[in-house]
Backbone as CSV, one residue per row, in Angstrom:
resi,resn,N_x,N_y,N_z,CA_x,CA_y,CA_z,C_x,C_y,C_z
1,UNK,92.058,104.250,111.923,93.171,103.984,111.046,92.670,103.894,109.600
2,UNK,92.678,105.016,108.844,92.740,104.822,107.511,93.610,104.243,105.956
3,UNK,92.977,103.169,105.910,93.766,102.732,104.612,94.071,102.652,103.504
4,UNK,95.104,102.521,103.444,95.497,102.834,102.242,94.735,102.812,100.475
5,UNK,94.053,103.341,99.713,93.419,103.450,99.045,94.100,103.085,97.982
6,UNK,95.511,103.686,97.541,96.159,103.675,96.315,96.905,102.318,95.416
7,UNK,95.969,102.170,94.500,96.959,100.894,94.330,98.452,100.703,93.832
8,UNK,98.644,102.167,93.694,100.269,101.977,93.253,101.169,101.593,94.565
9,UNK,100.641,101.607,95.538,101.317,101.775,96.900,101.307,100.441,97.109
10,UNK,100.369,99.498,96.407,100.311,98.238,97.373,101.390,97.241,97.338
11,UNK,102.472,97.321,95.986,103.701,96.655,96.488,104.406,96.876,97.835
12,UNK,104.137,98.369,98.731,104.516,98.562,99.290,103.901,98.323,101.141
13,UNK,102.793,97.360,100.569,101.787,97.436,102.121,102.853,95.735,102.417
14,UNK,102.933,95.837,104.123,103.713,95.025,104.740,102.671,94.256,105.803
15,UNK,102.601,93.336,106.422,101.608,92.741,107.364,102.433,93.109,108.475
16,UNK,101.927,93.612,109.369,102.801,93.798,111.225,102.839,92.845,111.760
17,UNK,101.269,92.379,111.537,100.543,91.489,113.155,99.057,90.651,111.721
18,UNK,100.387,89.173,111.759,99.553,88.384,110.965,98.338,87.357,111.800
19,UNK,97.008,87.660,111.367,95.700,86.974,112.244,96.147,86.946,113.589
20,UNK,96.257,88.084,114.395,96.384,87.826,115.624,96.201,89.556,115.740
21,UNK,96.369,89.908,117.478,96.053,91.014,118.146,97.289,91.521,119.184
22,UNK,97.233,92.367,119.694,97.931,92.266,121.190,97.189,93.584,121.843
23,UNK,96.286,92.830,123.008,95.483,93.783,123.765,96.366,93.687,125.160
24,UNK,95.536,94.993,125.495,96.453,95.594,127.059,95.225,94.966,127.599
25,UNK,94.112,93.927,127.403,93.206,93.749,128.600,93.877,92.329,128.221
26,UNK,94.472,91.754,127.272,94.676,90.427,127.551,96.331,90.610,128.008
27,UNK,96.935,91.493,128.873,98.223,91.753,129.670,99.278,91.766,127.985
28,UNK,99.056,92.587,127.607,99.831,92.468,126.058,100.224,91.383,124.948
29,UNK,99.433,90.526,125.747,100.262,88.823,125.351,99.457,88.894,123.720
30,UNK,99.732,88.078,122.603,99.344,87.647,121.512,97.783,86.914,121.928
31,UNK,97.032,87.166,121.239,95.855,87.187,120.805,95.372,86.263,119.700
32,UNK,95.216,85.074,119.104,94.819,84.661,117.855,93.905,85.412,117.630
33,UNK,93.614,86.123,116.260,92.378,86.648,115.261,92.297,86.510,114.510
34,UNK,90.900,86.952,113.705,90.303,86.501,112.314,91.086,87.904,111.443
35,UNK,91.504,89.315,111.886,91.898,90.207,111.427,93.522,90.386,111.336
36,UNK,93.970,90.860,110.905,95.968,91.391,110.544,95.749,92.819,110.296
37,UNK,96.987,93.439,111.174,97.092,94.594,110.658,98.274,94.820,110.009
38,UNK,97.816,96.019,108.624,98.804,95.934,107.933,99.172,97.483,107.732
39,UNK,100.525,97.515,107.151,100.871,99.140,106.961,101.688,99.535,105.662
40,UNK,101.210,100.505,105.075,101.841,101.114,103.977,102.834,101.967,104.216
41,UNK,104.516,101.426,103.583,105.502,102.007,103.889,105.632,103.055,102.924
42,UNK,104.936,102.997,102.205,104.669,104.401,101.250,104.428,105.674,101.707
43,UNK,102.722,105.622,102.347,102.104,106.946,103.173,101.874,106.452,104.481
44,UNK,102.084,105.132,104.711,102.177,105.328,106.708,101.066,105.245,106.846
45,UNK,99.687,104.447,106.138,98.631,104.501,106.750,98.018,102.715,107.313
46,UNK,97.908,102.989,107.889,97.952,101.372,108.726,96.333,101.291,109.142
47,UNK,95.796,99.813,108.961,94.754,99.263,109.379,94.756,97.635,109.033
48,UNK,93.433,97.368,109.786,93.508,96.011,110.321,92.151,95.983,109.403
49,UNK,92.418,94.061,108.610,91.429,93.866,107.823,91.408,92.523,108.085
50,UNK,90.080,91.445,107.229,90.904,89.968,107.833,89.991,89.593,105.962
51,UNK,90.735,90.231,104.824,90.799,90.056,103.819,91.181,89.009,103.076
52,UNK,90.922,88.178,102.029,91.776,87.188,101.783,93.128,87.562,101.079
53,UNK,93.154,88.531,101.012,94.539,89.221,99.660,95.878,89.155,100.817
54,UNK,95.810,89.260,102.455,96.504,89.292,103.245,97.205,88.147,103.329
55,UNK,97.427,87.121,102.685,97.781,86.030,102.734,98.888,86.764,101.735
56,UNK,98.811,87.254,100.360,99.478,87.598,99.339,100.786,88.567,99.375
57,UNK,100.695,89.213,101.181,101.320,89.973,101.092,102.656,89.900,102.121
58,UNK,103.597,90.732,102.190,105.114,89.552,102.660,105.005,90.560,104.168
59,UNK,105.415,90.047,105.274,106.052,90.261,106.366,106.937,91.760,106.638
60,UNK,106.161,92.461,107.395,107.319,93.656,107.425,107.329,94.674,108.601
């Protein structure tokens, strides 16, 4: 998953899945993690970071 590089885009990056996971070995259930994945509704490029700026950014 490549991310988003551009900073004009970043008003537009949304958090999916805040510090947490959902694995098919833990039966899909929620996961606590140190990482969030996030996605740019701009170009659609989504990845998981566990950055401090992820706090800064809104729900989507």
């Amino acid at each position: 998953m490549p991310a988003c590089k551009e900073r004009t885009h970043r008003p537009a990056w949304r958090v999916v899945v805040r510090r947490a996971n959902y694995s098919a070995f833990n039966g899909g259930r929620r996961t606590p993690s140190a990482y969030s994945l996030l996605r740019c509704t701009e170009c659609g490029a989504a990845w998981r970071t566990k950055a401090a700026y992820v706090s800064d950014i809104p729900n989507g």
